[in-house]
C-alpha positions as CSV (number, residue, x, y, z in Angstrom):
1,X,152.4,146.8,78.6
2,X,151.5,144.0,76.5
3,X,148.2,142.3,77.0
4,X,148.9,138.3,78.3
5,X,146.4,137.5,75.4
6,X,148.5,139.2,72.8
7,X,151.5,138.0,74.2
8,X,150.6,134.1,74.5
9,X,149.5,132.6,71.3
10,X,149.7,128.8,72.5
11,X,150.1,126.9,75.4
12,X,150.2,123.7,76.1
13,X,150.5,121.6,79.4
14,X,151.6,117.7,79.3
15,X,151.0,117.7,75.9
16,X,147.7,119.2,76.2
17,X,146.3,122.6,74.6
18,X,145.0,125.0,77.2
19,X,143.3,128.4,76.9
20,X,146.4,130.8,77.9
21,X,143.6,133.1,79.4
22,X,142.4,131.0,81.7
23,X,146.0,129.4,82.8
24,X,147.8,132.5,83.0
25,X,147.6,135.4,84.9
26,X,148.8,138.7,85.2
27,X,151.1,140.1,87.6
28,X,153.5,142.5,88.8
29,X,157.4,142.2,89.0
30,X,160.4,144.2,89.3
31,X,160.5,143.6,85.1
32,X,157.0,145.1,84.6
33,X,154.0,143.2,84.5
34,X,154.2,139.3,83.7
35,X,151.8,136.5,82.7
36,X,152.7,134.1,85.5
37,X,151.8,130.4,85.8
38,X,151.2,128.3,89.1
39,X,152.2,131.4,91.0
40,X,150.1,131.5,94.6
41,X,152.1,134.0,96.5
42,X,148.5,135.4,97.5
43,X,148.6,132.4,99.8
44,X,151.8,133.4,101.6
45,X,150.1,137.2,102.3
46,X,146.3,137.3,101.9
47,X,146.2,136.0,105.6
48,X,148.4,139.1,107.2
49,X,147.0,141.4,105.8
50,X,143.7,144.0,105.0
51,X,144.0,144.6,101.4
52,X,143.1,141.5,99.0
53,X,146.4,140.3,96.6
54,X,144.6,140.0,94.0
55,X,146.9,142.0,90.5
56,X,145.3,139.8,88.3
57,X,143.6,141.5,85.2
58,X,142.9,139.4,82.5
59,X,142.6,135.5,84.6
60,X,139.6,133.9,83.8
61,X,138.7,132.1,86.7
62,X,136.6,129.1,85.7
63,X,134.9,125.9,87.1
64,X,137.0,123.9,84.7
65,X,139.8,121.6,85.8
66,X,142.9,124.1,85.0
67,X,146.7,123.1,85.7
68,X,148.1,125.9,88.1
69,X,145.1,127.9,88.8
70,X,143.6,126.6,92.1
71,X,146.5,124.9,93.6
72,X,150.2,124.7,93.7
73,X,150.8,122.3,90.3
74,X,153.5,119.3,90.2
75,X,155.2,118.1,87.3
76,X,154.4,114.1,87.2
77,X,157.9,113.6,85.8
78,X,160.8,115.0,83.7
79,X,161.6,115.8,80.5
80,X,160.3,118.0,77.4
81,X,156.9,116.8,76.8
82,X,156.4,116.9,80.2
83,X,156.0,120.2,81.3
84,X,155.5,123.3,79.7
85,X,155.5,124.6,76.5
86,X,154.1,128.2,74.8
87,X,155.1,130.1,71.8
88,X,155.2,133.6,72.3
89,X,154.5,136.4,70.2
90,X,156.9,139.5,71.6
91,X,155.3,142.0,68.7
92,X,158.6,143.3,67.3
93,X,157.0,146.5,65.6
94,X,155.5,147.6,68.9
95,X,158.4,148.6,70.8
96,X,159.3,151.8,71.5
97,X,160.9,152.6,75.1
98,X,162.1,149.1,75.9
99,X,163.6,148.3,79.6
100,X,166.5,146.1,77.8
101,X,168.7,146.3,74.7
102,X,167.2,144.0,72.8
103,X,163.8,142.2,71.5
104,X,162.4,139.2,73.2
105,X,160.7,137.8,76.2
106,X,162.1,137.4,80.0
107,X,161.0,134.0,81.4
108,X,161.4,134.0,85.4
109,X,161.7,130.4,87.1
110,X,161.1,130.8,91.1
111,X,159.0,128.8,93.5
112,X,155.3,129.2,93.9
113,X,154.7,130.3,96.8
114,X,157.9,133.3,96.3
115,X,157.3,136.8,95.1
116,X,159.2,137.1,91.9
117,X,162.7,139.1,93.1
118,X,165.3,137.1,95.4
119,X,166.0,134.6,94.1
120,X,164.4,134.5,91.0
121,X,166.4,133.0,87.7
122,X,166.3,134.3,84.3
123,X,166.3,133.4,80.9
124,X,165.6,135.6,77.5
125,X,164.1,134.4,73.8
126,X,164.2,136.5,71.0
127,X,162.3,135.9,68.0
128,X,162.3,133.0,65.8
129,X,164.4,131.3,68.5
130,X,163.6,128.2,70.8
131,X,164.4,128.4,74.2
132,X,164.5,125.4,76.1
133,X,164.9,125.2,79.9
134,X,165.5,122.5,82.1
135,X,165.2,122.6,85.3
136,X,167.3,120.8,88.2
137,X,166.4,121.0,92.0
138,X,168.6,120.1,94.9
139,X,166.9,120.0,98.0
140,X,167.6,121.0,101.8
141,X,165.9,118.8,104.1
142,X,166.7,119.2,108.3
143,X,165.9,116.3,110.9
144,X,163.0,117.1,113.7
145,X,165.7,116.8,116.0
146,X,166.9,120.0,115.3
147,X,163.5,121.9,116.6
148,X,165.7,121.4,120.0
149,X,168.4,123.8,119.6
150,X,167.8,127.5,119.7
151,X,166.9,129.6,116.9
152,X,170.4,131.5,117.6
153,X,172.5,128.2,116.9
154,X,170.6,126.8,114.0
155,X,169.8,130.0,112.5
156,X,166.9,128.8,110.1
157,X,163.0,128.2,110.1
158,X,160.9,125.3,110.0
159,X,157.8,125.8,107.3
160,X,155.3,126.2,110.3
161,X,157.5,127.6,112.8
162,X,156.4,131.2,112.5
163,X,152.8,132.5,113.7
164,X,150.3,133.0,111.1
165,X,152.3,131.8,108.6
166,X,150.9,129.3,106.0
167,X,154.3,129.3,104.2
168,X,157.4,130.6,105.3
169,X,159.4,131.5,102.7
170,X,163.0,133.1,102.9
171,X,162.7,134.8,99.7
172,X,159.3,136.7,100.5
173,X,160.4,137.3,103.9
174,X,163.1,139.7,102.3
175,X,161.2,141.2,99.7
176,X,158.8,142.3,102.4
177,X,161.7,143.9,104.5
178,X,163.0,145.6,101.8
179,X,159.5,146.8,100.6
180,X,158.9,147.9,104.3
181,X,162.3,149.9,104.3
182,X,161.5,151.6,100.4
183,X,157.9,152.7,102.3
184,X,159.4,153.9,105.4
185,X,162.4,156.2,103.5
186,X,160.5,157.4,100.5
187,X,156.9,156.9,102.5
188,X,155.8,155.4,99.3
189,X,155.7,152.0,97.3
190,X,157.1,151.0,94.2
191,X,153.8,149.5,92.1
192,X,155.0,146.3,92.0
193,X,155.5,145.6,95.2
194,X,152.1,143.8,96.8
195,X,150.2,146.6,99.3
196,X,150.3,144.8,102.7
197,X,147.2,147.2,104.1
198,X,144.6,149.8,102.3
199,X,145.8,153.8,101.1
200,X,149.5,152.9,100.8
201,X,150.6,155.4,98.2
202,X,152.4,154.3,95.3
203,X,155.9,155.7,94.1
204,X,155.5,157.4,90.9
205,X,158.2,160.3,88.8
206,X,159.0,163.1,91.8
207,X,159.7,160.0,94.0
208,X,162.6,158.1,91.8
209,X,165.6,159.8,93.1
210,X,164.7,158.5,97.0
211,X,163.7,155.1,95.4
212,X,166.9,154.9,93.7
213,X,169.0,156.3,97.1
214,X,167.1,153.5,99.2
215,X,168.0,150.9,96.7
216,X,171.8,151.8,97.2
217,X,171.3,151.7,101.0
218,X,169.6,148.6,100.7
219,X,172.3,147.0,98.2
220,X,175.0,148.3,100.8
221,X,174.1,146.7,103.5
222,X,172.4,143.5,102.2
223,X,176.0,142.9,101.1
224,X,178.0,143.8,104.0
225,X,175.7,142.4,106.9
226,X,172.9,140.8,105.2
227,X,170.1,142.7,106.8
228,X,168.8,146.2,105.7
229,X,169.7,148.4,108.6
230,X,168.9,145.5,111.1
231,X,165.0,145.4,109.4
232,X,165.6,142.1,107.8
233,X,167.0,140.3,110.9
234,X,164.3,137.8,111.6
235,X,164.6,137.3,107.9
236,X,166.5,133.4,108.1
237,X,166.8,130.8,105.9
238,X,164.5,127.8,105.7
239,X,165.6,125.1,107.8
240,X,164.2,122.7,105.0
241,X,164.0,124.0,101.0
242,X,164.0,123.2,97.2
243,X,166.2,125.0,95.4
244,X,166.1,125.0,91.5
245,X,168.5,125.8,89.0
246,X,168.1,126.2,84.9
247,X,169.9,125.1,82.1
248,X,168.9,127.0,79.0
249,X,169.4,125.8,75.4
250,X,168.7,128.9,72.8
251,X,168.6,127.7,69.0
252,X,167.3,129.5,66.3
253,X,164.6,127.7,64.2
254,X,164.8,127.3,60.7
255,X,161.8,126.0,58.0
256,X,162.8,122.7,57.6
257,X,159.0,121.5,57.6
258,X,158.7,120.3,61.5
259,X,155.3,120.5,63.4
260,X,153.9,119.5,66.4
261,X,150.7,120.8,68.3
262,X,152.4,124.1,69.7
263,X,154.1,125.3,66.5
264,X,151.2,124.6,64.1
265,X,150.6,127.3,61.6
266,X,152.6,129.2,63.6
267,X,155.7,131.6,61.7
268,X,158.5,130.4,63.2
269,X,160.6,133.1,61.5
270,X,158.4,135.8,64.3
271,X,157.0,133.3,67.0
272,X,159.1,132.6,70.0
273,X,159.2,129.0,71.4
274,X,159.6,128.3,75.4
275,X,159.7,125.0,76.9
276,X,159.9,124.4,80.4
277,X,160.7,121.0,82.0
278,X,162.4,118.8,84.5
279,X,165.5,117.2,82.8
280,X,166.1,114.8,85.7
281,X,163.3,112.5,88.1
282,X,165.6,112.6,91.0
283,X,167.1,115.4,92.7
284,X,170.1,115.9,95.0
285,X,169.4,115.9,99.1
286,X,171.3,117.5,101.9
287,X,170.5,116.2,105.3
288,X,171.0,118.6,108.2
289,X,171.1,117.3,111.3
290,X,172.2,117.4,114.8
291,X,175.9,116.1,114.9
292,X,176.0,114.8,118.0
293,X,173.7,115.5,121.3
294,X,174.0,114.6,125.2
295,X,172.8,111.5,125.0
296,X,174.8,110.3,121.4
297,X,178.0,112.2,122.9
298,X,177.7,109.6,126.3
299,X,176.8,106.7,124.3
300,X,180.4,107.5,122.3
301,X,182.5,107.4,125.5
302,X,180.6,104.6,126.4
303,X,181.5,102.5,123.1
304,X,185.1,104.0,123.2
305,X,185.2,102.5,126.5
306,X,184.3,99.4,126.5
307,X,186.1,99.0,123.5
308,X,189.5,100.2,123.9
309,X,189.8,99.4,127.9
310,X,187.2,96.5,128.0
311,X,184.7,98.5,130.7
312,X,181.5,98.5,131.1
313,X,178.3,100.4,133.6
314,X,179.0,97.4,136.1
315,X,182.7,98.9,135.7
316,X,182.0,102.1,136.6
317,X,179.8,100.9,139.7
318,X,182.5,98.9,141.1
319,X,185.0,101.8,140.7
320,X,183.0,103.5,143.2
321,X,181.7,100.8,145.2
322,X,184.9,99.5,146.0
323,X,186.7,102.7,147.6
324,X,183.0,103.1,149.7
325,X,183.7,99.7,151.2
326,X,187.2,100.1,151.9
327,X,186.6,102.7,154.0
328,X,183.4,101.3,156.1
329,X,186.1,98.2,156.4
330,X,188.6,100.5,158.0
331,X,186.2,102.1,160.3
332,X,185.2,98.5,161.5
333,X,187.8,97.7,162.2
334,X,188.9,100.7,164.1
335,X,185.4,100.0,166.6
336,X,186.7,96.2,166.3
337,X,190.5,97.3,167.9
338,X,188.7,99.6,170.6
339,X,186.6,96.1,172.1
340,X,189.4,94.1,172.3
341,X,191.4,96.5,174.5
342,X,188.6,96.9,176.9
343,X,188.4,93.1,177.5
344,X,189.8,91.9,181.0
345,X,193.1,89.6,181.1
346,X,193.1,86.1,180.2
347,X,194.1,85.2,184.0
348,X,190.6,86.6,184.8
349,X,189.1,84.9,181.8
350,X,190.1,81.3,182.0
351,X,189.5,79.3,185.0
352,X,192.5,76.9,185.5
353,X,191.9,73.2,187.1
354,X,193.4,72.5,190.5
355,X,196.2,70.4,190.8
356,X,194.2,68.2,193.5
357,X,191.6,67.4,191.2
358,X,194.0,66.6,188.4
359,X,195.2,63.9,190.4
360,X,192.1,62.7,191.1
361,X,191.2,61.8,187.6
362,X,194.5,60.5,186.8
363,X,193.9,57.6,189.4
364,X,190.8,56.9,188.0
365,X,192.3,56.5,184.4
366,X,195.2,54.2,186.2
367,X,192.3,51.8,187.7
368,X,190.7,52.0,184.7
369,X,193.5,50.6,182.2
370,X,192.5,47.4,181.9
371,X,189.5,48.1,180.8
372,X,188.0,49.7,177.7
373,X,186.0,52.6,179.2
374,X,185.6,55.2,176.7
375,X,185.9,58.7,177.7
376,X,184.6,61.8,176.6
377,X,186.7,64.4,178.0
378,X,185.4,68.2,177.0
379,X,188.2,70.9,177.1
380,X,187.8,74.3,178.4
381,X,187.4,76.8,175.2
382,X,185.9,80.3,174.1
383,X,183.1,81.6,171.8
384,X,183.5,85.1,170.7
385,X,180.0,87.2,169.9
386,X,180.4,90.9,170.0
387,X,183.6,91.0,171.5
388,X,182.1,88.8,174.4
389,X,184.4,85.3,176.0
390,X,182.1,82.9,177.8
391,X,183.8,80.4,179.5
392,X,182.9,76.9,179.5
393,X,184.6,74.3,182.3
394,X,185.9,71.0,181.4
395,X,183.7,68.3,182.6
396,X,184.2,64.7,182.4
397,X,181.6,61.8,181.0
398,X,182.2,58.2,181.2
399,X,180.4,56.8,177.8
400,X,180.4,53.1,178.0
401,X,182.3,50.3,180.1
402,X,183.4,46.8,178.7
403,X,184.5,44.8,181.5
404,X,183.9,43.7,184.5
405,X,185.4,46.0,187.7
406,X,188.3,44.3,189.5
């Protein structure tokens, strides 16, 4: 392979010149060995597993301040000087059994955190060209709500859903399915694949034809069921993601006297030129969320409700409370009906005045005419309480008199 400090004659960062030693790092790849920058995949496997991730060989770790070497780097913003830029010297003269038709450099854009397969994008520079690469993102973001339904109806994970994982990625997650499959068929390990524990052998010339038979099976069903022979099941997507996309602009440079701090002194007739950048500040969101749950659905029927038929809770209440007292009404008044019949009749009840007595008091009224005697004369009537007639006899009460007894 070619050395990453052959291969990188200048780099730069915001605008910035950097040591390509001590940014870049060596590591493996289904194209070979690569000089990657702001790759951490080591912090997606270094804590589930016994052997170390470390495939760097020429990375010169330093105290300094370095752009993608300790931590995951961000772009501050978009566009060409912002981002980053390196002229590459593919060594034409030097190749002899090349892996592709032509002469250049492969750059690979994936996330950080991925191993560089699934999902990785691709973009080539010959010689004397300039290859410019912009890069968009859309992102997938889901609500917390959606932590409620079960894993078989949302079918995705949440970033620190799964145990003893510091960053669950989707595209590693496969990778390592597939890696386990390769290892369990051929009982060996293609080299660039990352050794998840100590004296794994590595897949060299007598093993090829099973590698090549398990990457058929693999391609098979990866396309037809999207698991590899039901290994890759728990493999699901993440519930939230960034997913990027390039636009490439390849133009061949000419000597028409331009400089600038990566292509000085450079020969732009042999150098390759690759920029890579953000060409917009914003991105595009999709929100995934919960279209309706138990209580949104009864808060809907209540709105539709009140709307369309003028209801309301109180509705609802009186709906059932007034059937309820209907009935008790009904029964009261069946106990009511049973009282009544069971009282004695009114010839026992009442107590009618003699006819004797009658006259009696008729008299006095007669003698009393001429007079202005006021009575107070109390008829006979009934209380009821409980089904219960007491019986109250007229008696007779001379008020006042105003003149004089003849």
């Amino acid at each position: 392979m070619q050395p990453c400090s052959a291969l990188l004659v200048r780099c730069a960062w915001l605008g910035h010149i950097y040591d390509c030693s001590k940014i870049f790092k060596t590591v493996k790849s289904k194209e070979g060995f690569c000089c990657a920058f702001n790759s951490h995949y080591y912090l997606n496997i270094e804590h589930k597993s016994d052997y170390t991730y470390n495939n760097s060989t020429d990375f010169n770790v330093t105290s300094e301040d370095l752009p993608g070497v300790q931590e995951i780097l961000k772009a501050p913003g978009s566009g060409r000087d912002v981002g980053l830029a390196v002229a590459l010297n593919v060594e034409r003269d030097t190749y002899k059994a090349t892996s592709r038709p032509y002469v250049g450099a492969t750059i690979m854009i994936h996330d950080a955190i991925d191993f560089p397969d699934i999902g990785t994008q691709f973009a080539s520079v010959p010689p004397g060209h300039v290859l410019a690469i912009s890069v968009s993102g859309t992102s997938i973001k889901s609500a917390e709500n959606l932590r409620n339904l079960p894993l078989e109806k949302r079918l995705c994970y949440f970033g620190d859903e799964i145990p003893g994982e510091t960053y669950y990625s989707y595209q590693s997650c496969v990778s390592e399915c597939v890696a386990k499959y390769t290892q369990s068929v051929c009982n060996c390990l293609p080299f660039y694949y990352p050794k998840m524990r100590k004296g794994m052998k590595t897949c060299y010339f007598p093993d090829i034809e099973c590698l090549l038979n398990a990457r058929k099976s693999t391609s098979k069903h990866v396309k037809s069921t999207g698991t590899v022979q039901g290994t890759c099941r728990e493999c699901l997507p993440q519930c939230s993601d960034m997913l990027y996309h390039i636009n490439v602009e390849n133009i061949k440079m000419d000597d028409v006297g331009f400089d600038s701090d990566i292509t000085h002194d450079l020969d732009v007739h042999n150098i390759s030129f690759a920029y890579v950048f953000f060409g917009d500040v914003s991105y595009v969101e999709y929100r995934k969320e919960s279209s309706i749950s138990w209580d949104s659905l009864i808060a809907s029927f209540g709105g539709i409700f009140g709307l369309c038929l003028g209801g309301s809770v109180i509705s609802v209440i009186e709906l059932i409370y007034l059937p309820i007292r209907q009935f008790f009404e009904k029964q009261r008044g069946k106990t009511r009906g049973q009282s009544l019949t069971a009282l004695p009749p009114a010839s026992k009840i009442f107590i009618p005045l003699s006819i004797s007595e009658d006259k009696v008091w008729r008299q006095k009224l007669r003698r009393h005419k001429k007079c202005n005697d006021i009575f107070v004369i109390n008829q006979p009537f009934m209380i009821q309480e409980n089904g219960y007639f007491p019986i109250f006899s007229r008696t007779h009460q001379v008020l006042s008199q105003s003149c004089a007894t003849r």
